[in-house]
C-alpha positions as CSV (number, residue, x, y, z in Angstrom):
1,X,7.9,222.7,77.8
2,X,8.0,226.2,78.6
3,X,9.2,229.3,75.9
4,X,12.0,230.4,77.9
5,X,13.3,227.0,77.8
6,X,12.8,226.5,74.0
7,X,14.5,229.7,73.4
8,X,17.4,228.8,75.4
9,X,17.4,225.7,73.8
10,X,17.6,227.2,70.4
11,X,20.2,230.0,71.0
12,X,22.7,226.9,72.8
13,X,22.0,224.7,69.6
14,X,24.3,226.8,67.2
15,X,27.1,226.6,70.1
16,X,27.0,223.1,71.2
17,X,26.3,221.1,67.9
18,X,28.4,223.8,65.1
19,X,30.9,225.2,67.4
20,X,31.7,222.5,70.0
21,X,30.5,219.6,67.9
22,X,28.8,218.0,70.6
23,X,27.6,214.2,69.4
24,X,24.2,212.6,70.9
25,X,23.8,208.9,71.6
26,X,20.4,207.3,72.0
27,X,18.2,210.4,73.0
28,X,15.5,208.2,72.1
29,X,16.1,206.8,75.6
30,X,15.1,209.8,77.5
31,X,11.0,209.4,78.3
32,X,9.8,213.0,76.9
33,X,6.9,213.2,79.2
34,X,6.5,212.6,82.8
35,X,8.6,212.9,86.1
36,X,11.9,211.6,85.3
37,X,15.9,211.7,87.0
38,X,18.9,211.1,84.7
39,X,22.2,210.6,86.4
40,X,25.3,211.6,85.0
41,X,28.7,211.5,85.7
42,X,30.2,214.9,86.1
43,X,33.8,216.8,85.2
44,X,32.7,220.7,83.9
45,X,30.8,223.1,84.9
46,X,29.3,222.5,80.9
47,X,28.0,218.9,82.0
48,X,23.8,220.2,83.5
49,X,23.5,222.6,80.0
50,X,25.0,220.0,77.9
51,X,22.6,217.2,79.2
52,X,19.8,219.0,79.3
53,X,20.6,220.1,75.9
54,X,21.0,216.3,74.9
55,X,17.9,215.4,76.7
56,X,15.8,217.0,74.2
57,X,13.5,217.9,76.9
58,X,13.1,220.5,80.1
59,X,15.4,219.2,82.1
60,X,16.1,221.2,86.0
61,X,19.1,221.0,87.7
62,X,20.5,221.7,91.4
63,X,23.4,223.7,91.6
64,X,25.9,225.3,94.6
65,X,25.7,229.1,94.8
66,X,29.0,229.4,93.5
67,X,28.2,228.5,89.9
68,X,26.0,231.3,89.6
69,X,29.5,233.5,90.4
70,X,31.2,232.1,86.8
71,X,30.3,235.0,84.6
72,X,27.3,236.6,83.5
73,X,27.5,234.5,80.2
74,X,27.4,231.4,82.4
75,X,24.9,232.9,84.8
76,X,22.6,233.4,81.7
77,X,23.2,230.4,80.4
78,X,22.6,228.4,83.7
79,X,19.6,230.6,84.1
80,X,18.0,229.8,81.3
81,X,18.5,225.5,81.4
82,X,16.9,225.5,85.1
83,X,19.6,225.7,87.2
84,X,18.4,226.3,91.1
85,X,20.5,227.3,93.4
86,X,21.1,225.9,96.6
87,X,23.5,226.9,100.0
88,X,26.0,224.7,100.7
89,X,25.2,224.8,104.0
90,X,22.3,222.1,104.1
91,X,22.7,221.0,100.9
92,X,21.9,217.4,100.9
93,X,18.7,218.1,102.7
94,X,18.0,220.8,99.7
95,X,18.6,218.6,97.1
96,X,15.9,216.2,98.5
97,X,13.3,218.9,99.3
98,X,13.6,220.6,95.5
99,X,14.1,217.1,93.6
100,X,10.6,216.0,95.3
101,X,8.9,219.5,94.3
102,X,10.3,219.1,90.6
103,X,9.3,215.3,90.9
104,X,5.9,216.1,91.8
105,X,5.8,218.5,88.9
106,X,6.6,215.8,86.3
107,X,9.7,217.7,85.3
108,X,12.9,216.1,84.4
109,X,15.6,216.4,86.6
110,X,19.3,216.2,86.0
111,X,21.4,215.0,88.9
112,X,25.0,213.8,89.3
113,X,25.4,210.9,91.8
114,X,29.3,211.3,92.3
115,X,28.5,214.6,94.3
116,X,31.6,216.5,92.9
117,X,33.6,216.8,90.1
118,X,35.6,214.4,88.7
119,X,38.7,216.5,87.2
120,X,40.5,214.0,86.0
121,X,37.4,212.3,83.9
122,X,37.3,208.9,85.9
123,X,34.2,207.7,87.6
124,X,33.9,208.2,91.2
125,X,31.6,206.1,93.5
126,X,27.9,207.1,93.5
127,X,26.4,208.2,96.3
128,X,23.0,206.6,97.3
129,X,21.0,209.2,97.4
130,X,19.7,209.1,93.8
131,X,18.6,205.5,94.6
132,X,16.9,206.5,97.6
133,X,15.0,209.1,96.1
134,X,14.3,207.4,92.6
135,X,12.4,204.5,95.3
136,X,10.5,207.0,97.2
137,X,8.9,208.9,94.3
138,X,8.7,205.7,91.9
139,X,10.4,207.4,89.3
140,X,12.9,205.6,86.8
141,X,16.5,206.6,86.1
142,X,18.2,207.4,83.0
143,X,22.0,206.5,83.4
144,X,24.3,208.9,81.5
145,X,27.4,209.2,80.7
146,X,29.3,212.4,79.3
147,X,32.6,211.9,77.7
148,X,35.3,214.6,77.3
149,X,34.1,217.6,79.0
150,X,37.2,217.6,81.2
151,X,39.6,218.1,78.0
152,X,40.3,222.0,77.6
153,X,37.7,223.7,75.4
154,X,39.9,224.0,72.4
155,X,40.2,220.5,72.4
156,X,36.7,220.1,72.1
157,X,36.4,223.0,69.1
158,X,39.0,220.8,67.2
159,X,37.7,217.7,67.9
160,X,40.6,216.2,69.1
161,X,38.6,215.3,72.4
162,X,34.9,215.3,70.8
163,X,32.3,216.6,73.6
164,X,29.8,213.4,73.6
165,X,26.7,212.5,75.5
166,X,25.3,208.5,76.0
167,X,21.8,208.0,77.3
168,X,21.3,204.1,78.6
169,X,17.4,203.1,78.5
170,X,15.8,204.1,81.7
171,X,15.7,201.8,84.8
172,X,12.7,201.2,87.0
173,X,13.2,201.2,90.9
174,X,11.8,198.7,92.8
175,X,11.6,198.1,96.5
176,X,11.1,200.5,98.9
177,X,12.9,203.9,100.2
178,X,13.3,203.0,103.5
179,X,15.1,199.8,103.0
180,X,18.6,200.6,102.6
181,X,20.1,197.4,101.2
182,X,17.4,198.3,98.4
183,X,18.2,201.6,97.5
184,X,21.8,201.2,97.7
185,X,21.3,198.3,95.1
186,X,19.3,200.1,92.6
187,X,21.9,202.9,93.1
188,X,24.9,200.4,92.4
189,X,22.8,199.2,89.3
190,X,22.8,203.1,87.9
191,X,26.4,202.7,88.6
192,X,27.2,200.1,86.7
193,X,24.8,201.2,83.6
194,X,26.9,204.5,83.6
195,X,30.3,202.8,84.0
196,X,29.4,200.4,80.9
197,X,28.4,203.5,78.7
198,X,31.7,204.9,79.4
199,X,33.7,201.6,78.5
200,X,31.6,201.3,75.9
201,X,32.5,204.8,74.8
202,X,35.9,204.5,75.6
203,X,36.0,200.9,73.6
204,X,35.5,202.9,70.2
205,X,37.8,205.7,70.4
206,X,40.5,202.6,71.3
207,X,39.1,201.0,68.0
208,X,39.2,203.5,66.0
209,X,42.5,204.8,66.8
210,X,43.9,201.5,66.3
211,X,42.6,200.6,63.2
212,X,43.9,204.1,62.0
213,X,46.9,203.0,63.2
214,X,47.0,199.6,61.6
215,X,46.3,201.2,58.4
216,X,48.7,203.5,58.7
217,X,50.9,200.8,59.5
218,X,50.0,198.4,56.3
219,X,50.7,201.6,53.8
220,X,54.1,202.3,55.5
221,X,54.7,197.9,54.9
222,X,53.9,198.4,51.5
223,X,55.8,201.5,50.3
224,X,59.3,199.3,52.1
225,X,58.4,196.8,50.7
226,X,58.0,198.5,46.7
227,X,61.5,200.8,47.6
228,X,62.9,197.7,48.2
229,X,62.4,196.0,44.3
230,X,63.7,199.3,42.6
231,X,66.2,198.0,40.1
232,X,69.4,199.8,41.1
233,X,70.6,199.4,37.6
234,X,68.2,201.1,36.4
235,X,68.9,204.7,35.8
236,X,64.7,205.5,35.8
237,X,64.4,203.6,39.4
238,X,61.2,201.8,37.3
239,X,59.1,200.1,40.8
240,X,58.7,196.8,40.2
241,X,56.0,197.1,42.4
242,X,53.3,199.5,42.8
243,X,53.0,202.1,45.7
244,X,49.7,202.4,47.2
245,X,48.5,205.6,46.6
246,X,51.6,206.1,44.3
247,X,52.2,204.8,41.2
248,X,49.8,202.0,41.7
């Protein structure tokens, strides 16, 4: 791991994890040494910082000229997590060529499958060359899955929409490059890994907001329910019944 990256590293930290609040699930699924791709879904121009931040370790990235355009913030910030860029003219041919190089290298390397953005945060089919290229190097895959970066940043600072990352365990190709029924079945099973972490993802948040909800729910049932034994001939309205929270 080089200095420049660790530096970058540690000036990001402060902004992802205090500022943004960004949650990390299952690092310990990302191999730290040794050539390595990790497919993500992808909605922000955040997601290749905010991965390889979660990754833990160097992590490289290809990206279109156009990102390097952003700001100089973003530029810098880009810069410094390995971001290469790459012409749009030839691009698919680009990716292969630099993936391989980085491969050979034993560097991580982050890529996103869909081959665009997905603004509204739903999955969108994966393209097969990740499994193509995952066969022809022998390298295995880690399936991610990045929740909420398409929510508007203030959301995230809140954390009304809570910026989190999931790492699956990493999956082994098998079968060879230039059989396509094989590579497009390995890239259908990094597919499906990533489309599980997001219902999985997705499965708590629904969870949590309905037990809230429930709870919520019960108190209101409660307090009715004690309002509804005050003796009106009383003049101290004395509760028969305890109020959660209240007079209980």
């Amino acid at each position: 791991m080089r200095t420049r990256w660790k530096f970058g590293w540690s000036i990001t930290y402060p902004v992802f994890r205090l500022l943004l609040g960004v949650k990390v699930h299952n690092w310990e699924n990302v191999p730290q040494k040794g050539p390595l791709l990790i497919a993500s879904n992808h909605m922000n121009f955040i997601d290749p910082p905010l991965v390889g931040h979660a990754a833990r370790r160097e992590c490289f990235y290809l990206a279109k000229e156009d990102l390097f355009k952003q700001s100089k913030f973003f530029t810098w910030l880009i810069s410094y997590f390995n971001a290469i860029p790459i012409k749009r003219k030839g691009f698919d041919v680009h990716i292969f060529k630099e993936t391989a190089k980085l491969l050979k290298k034993k560097q991580a390397v982050i890529l996103f499958p869909e081959g665009t953005r997905s603004l509204k945060g739903k999955l969108l089919p994966f393209k097969t060359g990740v499994g193509m290229i995952a066969m022809k190097y022998k390298t295995p895959v880690v399936p991610t899955y990045i929740r909420n970066s398409h929510r508007p940043p203030d959301e995230w600072i809140s954390r009304k929409s809570p910026l989190e990352v999931y790492f699956a365990p990493p999956l082994y190709p098998k079968g060879s490059s230039g059989n396509k029924a094989d590579y497009e079945a390995f890239t259908n099973l990094i597919e499906e890994k990533v489309r599980l972490l997001a219902e999985s993802a997705n499965s708590k948040e629904e969870k949590s907001k309905g037990s809230v909800g429930k709870n919520s729910k019960a108190v209101c049932n409660e307090t009715t329910a004690a309002i509804e034994y005050i003796n009106p001939l009383s003049k101290s309205f004395h509760l028969e019944r305890p109020i959660p929270g209240v007079n209980g």
